[in-house]
Every structure is written in C-alpha cells, then in structure tokens.
C-alpha positions in Angstrom: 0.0 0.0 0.0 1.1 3.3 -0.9 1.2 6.1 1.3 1.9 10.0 0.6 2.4 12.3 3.5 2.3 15.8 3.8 3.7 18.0 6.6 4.3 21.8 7.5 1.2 23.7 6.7 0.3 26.3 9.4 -0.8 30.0 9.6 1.8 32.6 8.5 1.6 36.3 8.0 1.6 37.7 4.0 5.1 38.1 3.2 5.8 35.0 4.9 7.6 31.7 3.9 6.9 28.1 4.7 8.5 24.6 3.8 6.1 22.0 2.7 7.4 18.4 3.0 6.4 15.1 1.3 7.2 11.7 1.7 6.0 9.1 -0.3 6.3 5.6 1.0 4.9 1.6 0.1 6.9 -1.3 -1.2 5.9 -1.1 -4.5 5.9 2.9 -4.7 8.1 4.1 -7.6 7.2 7.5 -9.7 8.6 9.2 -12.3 7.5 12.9 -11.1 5.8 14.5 -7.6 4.0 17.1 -7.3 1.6 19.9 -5.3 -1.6 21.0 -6.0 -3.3 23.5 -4.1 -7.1 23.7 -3.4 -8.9 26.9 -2.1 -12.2 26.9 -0.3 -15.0 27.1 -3.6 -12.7 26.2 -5.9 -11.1 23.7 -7.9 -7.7 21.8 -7.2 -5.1 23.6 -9.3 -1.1 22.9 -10.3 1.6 24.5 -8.0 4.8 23.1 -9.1 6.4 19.6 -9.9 9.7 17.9 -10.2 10.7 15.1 -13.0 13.0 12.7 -10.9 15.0 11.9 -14.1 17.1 15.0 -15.1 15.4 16.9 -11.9 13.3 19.5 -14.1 10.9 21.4 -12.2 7.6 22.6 -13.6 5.2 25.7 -12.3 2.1 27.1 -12.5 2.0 31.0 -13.2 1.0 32.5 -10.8 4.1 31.3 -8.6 6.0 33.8 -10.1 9.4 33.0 -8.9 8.0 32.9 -5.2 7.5 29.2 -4.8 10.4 26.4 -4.8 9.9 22.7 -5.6 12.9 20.4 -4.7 13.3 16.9 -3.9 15.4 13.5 -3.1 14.3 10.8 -5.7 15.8 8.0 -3.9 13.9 9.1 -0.7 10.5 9.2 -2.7 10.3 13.1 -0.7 9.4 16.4 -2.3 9.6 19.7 -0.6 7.5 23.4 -1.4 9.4 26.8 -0.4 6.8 29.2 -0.3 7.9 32.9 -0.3 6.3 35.8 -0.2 2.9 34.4 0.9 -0.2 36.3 -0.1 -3.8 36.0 1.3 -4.5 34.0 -1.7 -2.2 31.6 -1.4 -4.6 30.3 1.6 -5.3 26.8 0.6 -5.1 23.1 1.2 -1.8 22.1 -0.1 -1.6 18.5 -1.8 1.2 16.3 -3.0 0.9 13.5 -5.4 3.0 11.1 -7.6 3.0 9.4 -10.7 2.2 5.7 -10.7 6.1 4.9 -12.1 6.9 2.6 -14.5 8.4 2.9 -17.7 7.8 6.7 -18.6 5.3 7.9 -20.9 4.4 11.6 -21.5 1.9 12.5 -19.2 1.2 16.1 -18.8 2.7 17.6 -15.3 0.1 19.9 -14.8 -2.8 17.8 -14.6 -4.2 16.3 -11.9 -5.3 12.8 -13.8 -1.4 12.5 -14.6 -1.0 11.4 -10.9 -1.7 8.5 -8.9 -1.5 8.9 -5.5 -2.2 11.6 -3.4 -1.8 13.0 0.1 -4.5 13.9 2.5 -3.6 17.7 2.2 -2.1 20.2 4.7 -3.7 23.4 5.5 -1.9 26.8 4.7 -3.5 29.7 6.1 -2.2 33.4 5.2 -3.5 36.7 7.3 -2.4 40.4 7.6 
C-alpha cells in the first residue's frame, strides 16, 4: 500500500515563507515525477509546481512567479515546497501526489489525472 504524507502547513503572515514536506512511501511505490496541488475553499484543485526525478526538471504554474520552490530526493521518494512571499491567496489546502512509475510515458505535469497517488492535504493559512 502506498502512502503520501504531507507535513508543514500552518498559519503565516503575507510576506511569509513556509516549507512543505512530502514523503512518499509503500513497497511497490516508484514514480517518475511529484507534485503539489493547491485547493482553495470554492474552488477547484489547481497545479503548483512539480519535479521530473530523471534530469530533476521542475515545472510551475504562473501564478508562482518565482516565489515558490519545488525540490526533492528521488531516492527518498520526498518532495519539498518553499513558499515565499505568501499572499492571502495563497490560503489553501496544499496537496502532493505522484505518478504511478513505471516505464515513462508523456503525461502532462500539470494535470491532476497524470497522478496516482495523493496526500490527505495540509492546511496553509495566510493573514495580515
């Protein structure tokens, strides 16, 4: 059985930063990229950021802007999210998620149906 494991959410003031953590774990777990979503309250479950364990390529959405940071450790099945310069709406459930592995086939980054497992979420909550 597969397990994915979020840690580090909390409540931060804007300008803030925060470290997400992931760890993936489950004898048969392999993956060929991770990943974080983000869902707000109302609305749908959008890209953040991903990394491509093979050449360690890493992927955002737009609106990051150079504030958020996804690195990770391959052979420890972990990814991490810097999150700088936090604004209000960056408030949100943060979620990680992995590929099911395997031999690779394209499989767009940004979409939630390329991924196979998935955390429980961790709350991040920004105020003034």
């Amino acid at each position: 059985q597969v397990q994915v494991v979020e840690s580090g959410g909390r409540s931060v003031q804007a300008g803030g930063s925060l470290r997400l953590s992931c760890a993936a774990s489950g004898r048969t777990f392999s993956s060929n990229f991770m990943g974080w979503f983000r869902q707000a309250p109302g609305k749908e479950r959008e890209f953040v950021g991903a990394i491509m364990w093979s050449g360690g390529d890493t992927y955002y959405a737009d609106f990051v802007k150079g504030r958020f940071t996804v690195s990770g450790d391959g052979a420890k099945n972990s990814v991490y999210l810097q999150l700088n310069s936090l604004k209000l709406e960056d408030t949100a459930v943060y979620y990680c998620a992995a590929d099911s592995g395997g031999t690779y086939r394209y499989k767009p980054i940004s979409v939630t149906g390329s991924y196979t497992y998935w955390g429980q979420g961790t709350q991040v909550t920004v105020s003034l």
